[in-house]
C-alpha positions as CSV (number, residue, x, y, z in Angstrom):
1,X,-207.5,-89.5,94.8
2,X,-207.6,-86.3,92.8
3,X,-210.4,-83.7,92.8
4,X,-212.1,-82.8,89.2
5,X,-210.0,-79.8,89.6
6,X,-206.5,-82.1,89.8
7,X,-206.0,-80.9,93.0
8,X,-205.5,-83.1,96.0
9,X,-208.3,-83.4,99.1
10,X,-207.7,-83.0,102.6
11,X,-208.0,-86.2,103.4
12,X,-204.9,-87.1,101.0
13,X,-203.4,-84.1,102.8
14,X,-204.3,-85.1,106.0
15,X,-202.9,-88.6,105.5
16,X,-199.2,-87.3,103.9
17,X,-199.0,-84.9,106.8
18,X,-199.7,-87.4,109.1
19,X,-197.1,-89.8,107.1
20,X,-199.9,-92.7,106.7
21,X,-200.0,-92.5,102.7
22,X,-198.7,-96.1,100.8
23,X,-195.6,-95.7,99.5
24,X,-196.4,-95.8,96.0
25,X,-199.3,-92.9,96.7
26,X,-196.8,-90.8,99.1
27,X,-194.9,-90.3,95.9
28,X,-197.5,-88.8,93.9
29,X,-199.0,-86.9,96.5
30,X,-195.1,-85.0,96.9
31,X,-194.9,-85.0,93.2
32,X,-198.2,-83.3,92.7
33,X,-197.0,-80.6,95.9
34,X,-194.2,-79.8,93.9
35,X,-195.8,-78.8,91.5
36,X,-199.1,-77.5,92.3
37,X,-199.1,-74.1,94.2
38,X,-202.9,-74.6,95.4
39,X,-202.0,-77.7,97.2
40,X,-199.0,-76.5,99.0
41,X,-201.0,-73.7,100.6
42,X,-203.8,-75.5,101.5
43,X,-201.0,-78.4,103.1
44,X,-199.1,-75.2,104.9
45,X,-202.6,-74.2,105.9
46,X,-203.1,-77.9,107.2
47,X,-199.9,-77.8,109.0
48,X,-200.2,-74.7,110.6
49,X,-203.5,-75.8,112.5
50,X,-202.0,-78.8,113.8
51,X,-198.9,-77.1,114.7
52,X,-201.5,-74.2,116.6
53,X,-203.5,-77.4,118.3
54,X,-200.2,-78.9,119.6
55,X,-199.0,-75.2,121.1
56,X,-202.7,-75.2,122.2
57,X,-202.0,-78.6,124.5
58,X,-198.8,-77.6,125.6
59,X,-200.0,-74.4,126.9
60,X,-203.6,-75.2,128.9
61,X,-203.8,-79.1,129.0
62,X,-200.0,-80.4,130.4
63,X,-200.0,-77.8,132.9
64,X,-202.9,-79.1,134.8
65,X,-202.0,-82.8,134.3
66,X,-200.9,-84.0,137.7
67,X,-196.9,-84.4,138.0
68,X,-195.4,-87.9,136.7
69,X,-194.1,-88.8,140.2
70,X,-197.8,-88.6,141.7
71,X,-199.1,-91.1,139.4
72,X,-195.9,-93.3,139.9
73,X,-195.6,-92.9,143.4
74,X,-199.8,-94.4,143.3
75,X,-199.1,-96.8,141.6
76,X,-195.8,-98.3,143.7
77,X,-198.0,-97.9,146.6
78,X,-201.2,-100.1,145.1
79,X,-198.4,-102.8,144.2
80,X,-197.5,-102.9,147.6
81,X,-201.3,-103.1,148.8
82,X,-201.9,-105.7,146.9
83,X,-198.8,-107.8,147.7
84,X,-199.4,-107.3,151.6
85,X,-203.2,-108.7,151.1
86,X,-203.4,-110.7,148.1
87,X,-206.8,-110.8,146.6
88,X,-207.8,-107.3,148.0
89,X,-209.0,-105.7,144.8
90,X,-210.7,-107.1,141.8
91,X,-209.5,-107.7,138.2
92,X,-210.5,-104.6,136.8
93,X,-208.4,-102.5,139.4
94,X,-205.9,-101.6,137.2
95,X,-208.0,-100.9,134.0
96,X,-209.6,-97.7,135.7
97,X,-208.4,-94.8,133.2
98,X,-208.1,-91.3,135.3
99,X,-210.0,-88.5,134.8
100,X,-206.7,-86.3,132.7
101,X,-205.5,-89.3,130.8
102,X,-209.2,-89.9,129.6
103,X,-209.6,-86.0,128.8
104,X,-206.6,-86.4,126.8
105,X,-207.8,-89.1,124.8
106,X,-211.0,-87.2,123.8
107,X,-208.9,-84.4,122.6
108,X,-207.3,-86.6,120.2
109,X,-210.4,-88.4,119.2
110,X,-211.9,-85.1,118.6
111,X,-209.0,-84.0,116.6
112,X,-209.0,-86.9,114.1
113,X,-212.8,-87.1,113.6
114,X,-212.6,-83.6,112.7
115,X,-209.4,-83.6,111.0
116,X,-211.2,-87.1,108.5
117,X,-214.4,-84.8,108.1
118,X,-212.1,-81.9,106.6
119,X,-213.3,-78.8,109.3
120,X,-210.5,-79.6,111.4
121,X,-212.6,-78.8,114.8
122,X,-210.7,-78.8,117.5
123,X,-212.5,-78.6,120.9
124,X,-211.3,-79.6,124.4
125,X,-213.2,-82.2,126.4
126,X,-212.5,-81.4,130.0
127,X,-214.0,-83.4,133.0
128,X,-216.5,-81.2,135.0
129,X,-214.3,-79.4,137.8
130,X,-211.5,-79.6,135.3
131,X,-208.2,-82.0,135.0
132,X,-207.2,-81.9,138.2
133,X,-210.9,-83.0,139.5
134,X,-209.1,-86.8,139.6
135,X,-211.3,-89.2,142.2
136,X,-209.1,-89.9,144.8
137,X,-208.1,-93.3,144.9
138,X,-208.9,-94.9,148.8
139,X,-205.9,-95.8,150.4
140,X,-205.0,-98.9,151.6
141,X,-204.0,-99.8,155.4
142,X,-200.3,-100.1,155.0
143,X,-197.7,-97.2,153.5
144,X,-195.4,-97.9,150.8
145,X,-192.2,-99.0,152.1
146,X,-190.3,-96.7,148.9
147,X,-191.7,-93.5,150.2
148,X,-192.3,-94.2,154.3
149,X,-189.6,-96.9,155.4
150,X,-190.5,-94.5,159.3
151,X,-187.3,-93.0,160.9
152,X,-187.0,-91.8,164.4
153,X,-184.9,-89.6,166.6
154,X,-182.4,-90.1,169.4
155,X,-184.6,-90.8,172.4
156,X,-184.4,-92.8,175.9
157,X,-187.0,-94.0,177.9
158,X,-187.4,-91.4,180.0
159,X,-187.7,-89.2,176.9
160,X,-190.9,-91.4,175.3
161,X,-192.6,-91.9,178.7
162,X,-192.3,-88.2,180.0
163,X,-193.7,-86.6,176.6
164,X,-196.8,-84.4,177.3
165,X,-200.4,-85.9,175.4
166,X,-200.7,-83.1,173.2
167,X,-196.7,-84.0,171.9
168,X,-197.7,-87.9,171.4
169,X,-200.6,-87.1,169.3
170,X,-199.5,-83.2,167.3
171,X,-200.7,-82.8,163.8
172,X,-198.8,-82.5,160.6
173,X,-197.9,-79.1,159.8
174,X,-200.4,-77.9,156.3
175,X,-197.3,-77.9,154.0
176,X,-196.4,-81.7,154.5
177,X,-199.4,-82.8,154.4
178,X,-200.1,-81.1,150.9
179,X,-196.4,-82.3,150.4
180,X,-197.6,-86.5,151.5
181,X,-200.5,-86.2,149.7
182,X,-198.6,-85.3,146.1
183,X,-195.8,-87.6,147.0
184,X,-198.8,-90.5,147.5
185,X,-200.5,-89.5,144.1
186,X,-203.7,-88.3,145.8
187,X,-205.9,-85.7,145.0
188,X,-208.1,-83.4,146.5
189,X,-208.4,-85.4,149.2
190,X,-211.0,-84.8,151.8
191,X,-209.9,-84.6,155.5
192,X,-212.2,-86.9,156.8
193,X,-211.1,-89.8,154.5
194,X,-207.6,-89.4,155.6
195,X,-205.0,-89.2,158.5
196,X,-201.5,-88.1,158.0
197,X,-200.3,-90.6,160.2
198,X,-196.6,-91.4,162.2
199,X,-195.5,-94.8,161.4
200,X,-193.6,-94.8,164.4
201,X,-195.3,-92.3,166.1
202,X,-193.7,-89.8,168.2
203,X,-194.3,-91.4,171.7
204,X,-192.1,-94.0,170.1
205,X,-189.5,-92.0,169.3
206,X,-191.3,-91.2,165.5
207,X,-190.0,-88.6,163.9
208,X,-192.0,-85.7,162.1
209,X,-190.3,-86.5,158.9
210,X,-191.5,-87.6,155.5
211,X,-190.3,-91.0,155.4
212,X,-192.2,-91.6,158.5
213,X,-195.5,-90.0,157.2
214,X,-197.9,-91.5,154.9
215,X,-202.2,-91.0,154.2
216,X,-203.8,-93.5,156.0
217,X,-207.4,-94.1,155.5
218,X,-209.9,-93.6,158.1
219,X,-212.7,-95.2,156.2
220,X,-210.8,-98.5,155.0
221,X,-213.6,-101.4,157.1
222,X,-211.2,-103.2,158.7
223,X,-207.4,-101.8,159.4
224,X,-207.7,-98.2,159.7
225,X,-206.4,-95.6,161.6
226,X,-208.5,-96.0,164.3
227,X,-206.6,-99.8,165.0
228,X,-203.7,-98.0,164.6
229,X,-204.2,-95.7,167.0
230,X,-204.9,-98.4,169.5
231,X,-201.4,-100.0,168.3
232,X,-199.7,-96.7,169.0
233,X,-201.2,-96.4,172.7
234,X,-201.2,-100.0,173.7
235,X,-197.2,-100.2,172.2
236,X,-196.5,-96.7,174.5
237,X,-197.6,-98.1,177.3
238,X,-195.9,-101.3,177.2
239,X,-192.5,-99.9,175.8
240,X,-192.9,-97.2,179.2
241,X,-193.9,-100.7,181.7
242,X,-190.5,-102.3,180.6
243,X,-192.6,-105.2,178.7
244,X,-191.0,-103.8,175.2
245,X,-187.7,-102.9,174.2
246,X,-188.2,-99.5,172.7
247,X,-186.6,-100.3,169.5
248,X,-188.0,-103.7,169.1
249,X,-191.7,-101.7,169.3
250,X,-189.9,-99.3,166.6
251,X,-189.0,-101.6,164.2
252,X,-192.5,-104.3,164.4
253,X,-194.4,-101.1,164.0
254,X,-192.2,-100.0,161.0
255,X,-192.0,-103.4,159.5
256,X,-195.8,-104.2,159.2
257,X,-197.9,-102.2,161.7
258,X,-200.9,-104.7,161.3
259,X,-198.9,-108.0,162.0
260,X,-197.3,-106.0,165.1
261,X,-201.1,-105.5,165.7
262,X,-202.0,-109.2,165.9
263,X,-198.7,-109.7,167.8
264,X,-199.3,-107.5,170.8
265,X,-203.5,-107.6,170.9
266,X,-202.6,-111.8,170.1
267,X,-205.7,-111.3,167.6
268,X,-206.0,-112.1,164.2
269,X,-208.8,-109.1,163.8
270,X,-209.2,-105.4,165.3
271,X,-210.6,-105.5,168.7
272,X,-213.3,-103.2,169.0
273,X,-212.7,-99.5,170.3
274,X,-214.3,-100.0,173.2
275,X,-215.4,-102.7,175.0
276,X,-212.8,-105.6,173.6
277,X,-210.1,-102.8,174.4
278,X,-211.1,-102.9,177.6
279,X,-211.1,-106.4,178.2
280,X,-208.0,-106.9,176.8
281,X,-206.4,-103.7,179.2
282,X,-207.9,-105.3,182.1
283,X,-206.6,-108.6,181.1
284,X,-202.9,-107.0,180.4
């Protein structure tokens, strides 16, 4: 409506700019701009704040959003969690909002209850430790086939079974870990949680590339990295006694670590680190 003064309120100029106006009031709203000099500098004024507020976003808020292929990559790999152990995670899995798209969101809310209240108070609602303080998801016990299908290198028998310890079981260089981590959609991740691990490891002819490299979770309760550990040695050993064919243990590993697991312990659950292990050694 118009002010006693005939001029037009902020909230009619609000709504125009914004393009929300009924038709029928859109055209008296640009008639009355056309001719009213008050109201066109009061909508240029209008403008020009949401025009600063948008620069204002562009410049501190995208650059600390995490990149698209992080999120993208997270979510490919959750898919194929979920297919691998149906009924893993409960219904509301999905609905969790992250920590930047929800500080997004109270930007705009801010914007348009300050923008409806005529102040046009713009303030920044940033999570404490900033955007990129994101919770990092938990991984799951199995990598996503997209990022880590595994690859190896041209090796013989002799190669795998002469390899010095230290070679079977060298860490990931700083870089490509940083590198996994990003590609996996995880953030500051904490060292204990996680073990940038070989899916076909190196005394299997693994390669120290990043389609054979992926997080895997030290504190998942059941199929960890520990168990996988065990599958690497137990594999090495059997592959170097002539009981595997080295690329047969290359490609069960590769394929689904945990069913080659319950194949070569015959198990259907992790044995215990020590004293099942054991057993099962002497028993081999």
């Amino acid at each position: 409506m118009l002010t006693g003064g005939f001029h037009l309120t902020d909230q009619d100029l609000l709504l125009a700019a914004d393009g929300e106006l009924p038709t029928r009031r859109a055209a008296q709203v640009g008639a009355h701009l056309a001719a009213c000099w008050d109201c066109r500098a009061r909508m240029t004024e209008i403008e020009g704040t949401i025009a600063d507020f948008a620069r204002v976003h562009r410049q501190t808020l995208d650059p600390q959003l995490p990149p698209i292929t992080g999120p993208r990559a997270l979510l490919r790999a959750q898919l194929a969690e979920l297919e691998a152990e149906p009924n893993s995670a409960p219904w509301w899995y999905f609905f969790r909002i992250p920590s930047a798209a929800l500080a997004a969101a109270c930007i705009c809310v801010a914007f348009f209850i300050a923008a409806a209240g005529g102040k046009l108070l713009f303030r920044h609602f940033i999570p404490r430790g900033g955007i990129s303080a994101v919770v990092p998801f938990e991984r799951g016990t199995i990598p996503n086939r997209n990022l880590t299908p595994g690859a190896t290198r041209a090796v013989t028998i002799g190669d795998v079974c002469s390899m010095a310890h230290e070679e079977v079981v060298r860490a990931v260089p700083t870089p490509l870990r940083q590198e996994i981590f990003q590609e996996y959609g995880i953030v500051n991740a904490r060292a204990d949680d996680y073990e940038i691990d070989y899916l076909i490891a190196p005394g299997l002819g693994g390669t120290e590339d990043i389609h054979n490299l992926w997080p895997e979770s030290y504190t998942s309760p059941t199929w960890n990295a520990h168990v996988k550990d065990a599958l690497e040695e137990h594999l090495h050993q059997m592959v170097c006694a002539g009981k595997v064919d080295l690329s047969t243990a290359q490609h069960d590993i590769a394929a689904d670590w945990i069913a080659a697991y319950k194949k070569y312990f015959h198990t259907d659950r992790p044995l215990a680190l020590s004293s099942d292990l054991l057993q099962f050694a002497g028993a081999s």
